[in-house]
C-alpha positions as CSV (number, residue, x, y, z in Angstrom):
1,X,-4.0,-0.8,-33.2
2,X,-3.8,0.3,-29.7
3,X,-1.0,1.8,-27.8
4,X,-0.7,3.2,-24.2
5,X,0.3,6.9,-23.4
6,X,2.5,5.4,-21.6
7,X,4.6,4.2,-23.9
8,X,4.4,7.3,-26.5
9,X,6.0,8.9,-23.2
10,X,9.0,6.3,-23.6
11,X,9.5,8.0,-26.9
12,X,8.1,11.5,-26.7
13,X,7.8,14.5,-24.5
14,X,3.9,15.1,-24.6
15,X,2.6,17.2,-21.9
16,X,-0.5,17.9,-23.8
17,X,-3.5,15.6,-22.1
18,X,-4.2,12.0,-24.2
19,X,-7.7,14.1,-25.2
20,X,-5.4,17.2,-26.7
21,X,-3.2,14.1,-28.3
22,X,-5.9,12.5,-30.3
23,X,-7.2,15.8,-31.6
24,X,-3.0,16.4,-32.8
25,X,-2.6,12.6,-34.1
26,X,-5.4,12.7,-36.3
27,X,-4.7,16.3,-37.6
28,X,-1.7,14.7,-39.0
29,X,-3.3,12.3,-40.8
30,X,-3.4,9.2,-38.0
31,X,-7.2,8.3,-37.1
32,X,-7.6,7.7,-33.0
33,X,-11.2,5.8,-33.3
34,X,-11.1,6.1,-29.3
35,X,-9.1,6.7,-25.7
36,X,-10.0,3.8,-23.3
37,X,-8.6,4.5,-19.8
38,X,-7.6,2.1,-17.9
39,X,-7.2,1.3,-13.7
40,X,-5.2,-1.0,-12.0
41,X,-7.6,-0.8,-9.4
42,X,-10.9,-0.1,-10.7
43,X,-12.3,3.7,-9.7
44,X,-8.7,4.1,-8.8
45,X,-7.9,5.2,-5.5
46,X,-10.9,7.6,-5.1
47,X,-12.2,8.5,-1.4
48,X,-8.9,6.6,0.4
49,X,-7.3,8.9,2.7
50,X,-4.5,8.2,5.1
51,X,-5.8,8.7,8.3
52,X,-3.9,8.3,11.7
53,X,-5.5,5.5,14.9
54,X,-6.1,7.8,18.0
55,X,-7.1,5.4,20.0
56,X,-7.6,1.9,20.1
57,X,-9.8,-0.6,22.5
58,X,-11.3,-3.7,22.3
59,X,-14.6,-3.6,21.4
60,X,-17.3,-4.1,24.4
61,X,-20.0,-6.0,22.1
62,X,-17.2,-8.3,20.6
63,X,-14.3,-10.6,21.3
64,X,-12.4,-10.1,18.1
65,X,-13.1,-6.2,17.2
66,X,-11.5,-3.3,18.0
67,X,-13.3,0.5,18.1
68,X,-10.6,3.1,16.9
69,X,-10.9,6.9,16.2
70,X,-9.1,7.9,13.2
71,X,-8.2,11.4,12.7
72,X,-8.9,11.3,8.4
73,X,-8.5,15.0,8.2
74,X,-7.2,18.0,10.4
75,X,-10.6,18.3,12.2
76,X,-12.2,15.0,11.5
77,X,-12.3,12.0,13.4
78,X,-14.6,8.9,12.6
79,X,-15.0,6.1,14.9
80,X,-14.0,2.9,13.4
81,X,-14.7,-0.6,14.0
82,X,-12.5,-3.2,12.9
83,X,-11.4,-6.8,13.2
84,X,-7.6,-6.7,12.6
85,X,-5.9,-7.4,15.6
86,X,-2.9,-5.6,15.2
87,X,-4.1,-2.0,14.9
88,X,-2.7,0.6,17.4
89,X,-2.7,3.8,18.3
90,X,-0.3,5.5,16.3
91,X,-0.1,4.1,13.5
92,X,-0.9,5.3,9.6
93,X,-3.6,3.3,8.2
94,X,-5.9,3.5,4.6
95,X,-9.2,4.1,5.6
96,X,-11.8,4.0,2.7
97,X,-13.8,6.7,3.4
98,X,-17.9,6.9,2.6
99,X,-18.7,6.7,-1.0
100,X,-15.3,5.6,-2.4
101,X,-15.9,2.3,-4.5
102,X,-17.1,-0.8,-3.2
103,X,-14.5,-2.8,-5.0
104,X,-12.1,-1.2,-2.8
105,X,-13.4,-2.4,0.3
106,X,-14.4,-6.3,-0.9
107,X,-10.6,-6.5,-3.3
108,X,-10.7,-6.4,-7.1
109,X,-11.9,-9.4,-8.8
């Protein structure tokens, strides 16, 4: 049978890790055969950052892009180019950065 960690929280106080849990279930008699993890979003939400839109023009190869900067960090700033038409300067905006999982950036299936 399977049963979240989640729901033994419902139930129990367990600060131990799900590893450290196994080990003390099947001490007691109980056998775990297993811990699966599971995301909501697959890879989670590894190398996403909130970064903030500096600036903002219209892209001068393009009709429908824009070129930002986006300050993703305290010193780092990446130039951006993307098609959604209400971006600003100003705003708060996810910004996948380099490496984070391609499922992010084409939507879970």
């Amino acid at each position: 049978m399977k049963i979240s960690i989640n729901q033994l929280h419902t139930y129990l106080h367990l600060p131990e890790s799900p590893e450290e849990i196994a080990a003390l279930l099947t001490g007691s008699g109980l056998e775990v055969e297993g811990i699966t993890r599971y995301d909501s979003i697959q890879g989670g939400l590894e190398g996403v950052v909130v970064g903030e839109v500096l600036t903002c023009v219209p892209h001068p190869n393009a009709d429908k892009l824009r070129a930002c900067t986006v300050a993703i960090g305290p010193e780092t700033v990446v130039p951006i180019v993307c098609g959604a038409p209400n971006v600003a300067a100003g705003q708060k905006v996810l910004v996948a950065t380099v490496g984070a999982p391609s499922t992010l950036l084409r939507g879970s299936p």
